[in-house]
C-alpha positions as CSV (number, residue, x, y, z in Angstrom):
1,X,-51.8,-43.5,-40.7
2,X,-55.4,-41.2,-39.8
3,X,-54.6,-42.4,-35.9
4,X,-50.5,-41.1,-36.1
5,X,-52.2,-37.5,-37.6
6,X,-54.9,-37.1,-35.5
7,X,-53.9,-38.0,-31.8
8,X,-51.6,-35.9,-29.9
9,X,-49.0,-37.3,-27.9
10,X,-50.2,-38.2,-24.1
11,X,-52.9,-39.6,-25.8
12,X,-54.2,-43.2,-24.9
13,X,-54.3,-45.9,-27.7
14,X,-56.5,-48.8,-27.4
15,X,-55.7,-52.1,-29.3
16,X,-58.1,-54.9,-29.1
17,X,-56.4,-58.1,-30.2
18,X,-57.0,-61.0,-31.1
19,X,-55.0,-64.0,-32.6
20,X,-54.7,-67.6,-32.4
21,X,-51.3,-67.4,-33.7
22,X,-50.5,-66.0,-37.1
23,X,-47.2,-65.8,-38.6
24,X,-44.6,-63.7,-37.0
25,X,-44.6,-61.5,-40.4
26,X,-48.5,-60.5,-39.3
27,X,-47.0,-59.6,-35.8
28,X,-43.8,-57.9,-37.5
29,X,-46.6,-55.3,-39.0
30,X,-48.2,-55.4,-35.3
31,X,-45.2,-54.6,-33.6
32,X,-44.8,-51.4,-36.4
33,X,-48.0,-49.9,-36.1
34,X,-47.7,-49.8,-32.1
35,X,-44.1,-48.4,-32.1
36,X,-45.1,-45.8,-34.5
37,X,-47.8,-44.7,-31.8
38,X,-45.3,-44.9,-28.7
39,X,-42.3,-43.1,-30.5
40,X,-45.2,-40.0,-31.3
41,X,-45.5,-40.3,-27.0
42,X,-48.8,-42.4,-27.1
43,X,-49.7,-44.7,-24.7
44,X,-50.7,-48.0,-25.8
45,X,-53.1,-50.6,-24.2
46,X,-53.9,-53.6,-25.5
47,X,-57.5,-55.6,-25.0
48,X,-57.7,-59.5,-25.3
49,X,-61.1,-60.6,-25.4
50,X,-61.0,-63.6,-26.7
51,X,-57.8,-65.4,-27.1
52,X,-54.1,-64.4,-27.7
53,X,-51.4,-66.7,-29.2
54,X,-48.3,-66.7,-30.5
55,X,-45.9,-64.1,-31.6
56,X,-48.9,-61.6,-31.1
57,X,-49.0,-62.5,-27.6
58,X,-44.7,-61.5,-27.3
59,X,-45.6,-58.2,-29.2
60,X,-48.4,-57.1,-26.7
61,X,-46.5,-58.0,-23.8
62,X,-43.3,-56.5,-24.8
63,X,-44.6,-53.7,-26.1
64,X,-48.3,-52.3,-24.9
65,X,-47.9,-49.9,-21.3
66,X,-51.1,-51.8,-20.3
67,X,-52.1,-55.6,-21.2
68,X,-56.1,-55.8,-20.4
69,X,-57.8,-59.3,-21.1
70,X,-60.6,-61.0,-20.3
71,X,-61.4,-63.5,-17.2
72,X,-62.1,-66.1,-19.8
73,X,-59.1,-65.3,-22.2
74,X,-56.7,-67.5,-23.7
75,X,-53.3,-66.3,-23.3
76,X,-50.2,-68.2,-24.9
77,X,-47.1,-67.5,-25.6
78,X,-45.1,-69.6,-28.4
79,X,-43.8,-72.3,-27.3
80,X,-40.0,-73.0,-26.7
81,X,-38.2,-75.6,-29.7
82,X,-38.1,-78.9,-28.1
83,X,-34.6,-80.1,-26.1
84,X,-34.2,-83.5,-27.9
85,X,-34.2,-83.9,-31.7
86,X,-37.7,-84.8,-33.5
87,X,-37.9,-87.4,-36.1
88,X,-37.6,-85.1,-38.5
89,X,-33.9,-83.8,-37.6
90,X,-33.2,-87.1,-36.6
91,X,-29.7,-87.7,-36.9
92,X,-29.2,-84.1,-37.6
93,X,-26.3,-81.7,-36.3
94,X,-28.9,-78.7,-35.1
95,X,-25.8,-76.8,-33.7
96,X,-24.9,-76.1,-37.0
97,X,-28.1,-74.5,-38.2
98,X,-28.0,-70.4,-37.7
99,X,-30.7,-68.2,-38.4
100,X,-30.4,-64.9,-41.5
């Protein structure tokens, strides 16, 4: 909240992430925070250092103007459900499963 009252749009934001894939509610408040800066006209880059996983990774990318990270950075985005059934829905009708 001090950043949205002090900065001025035009003004450069940087975000230095890092995350080895949290939940997607932890990215949800991610995703907030940096389209609360872009809708007051800031521009927003984000810094990997380290390692970037997950939904974090599809929040920095879809979101930031610039995406910055490190030679040595891990970058990953989630990966896609598998095309054939696990043991687990064995036997199940996954067609019929819709999301809320």
């Amino acid at each position: 909240n001090l950043l949205t009252t002090l900065a001025q749009p035009g003004d450069s934001v940087l975000f230095t992430i890092r995350s080895v894939g949290e939940s997607w509610g932890d990215c949800a408040a991610l995703a907030s925070s940096i389209a609360r800066l872009r809708r007051r006209g800031m521009r927003i880059t984000c810094s990997i250092d380290q390692e970037l996983r997950g939904p974090a990774f599809l929040v920095a990318a879809a979101l930031a103007d610039n995406l910055i990270a490190a030679p040595f950075a891990l970058l990953a985005a989630p990966l896609p459900p598998p095309s054939t059934p696990t043991s687990l829905f064995a036997g199940a009708d996954l067609r019929s499963i819709s999301s809320v």
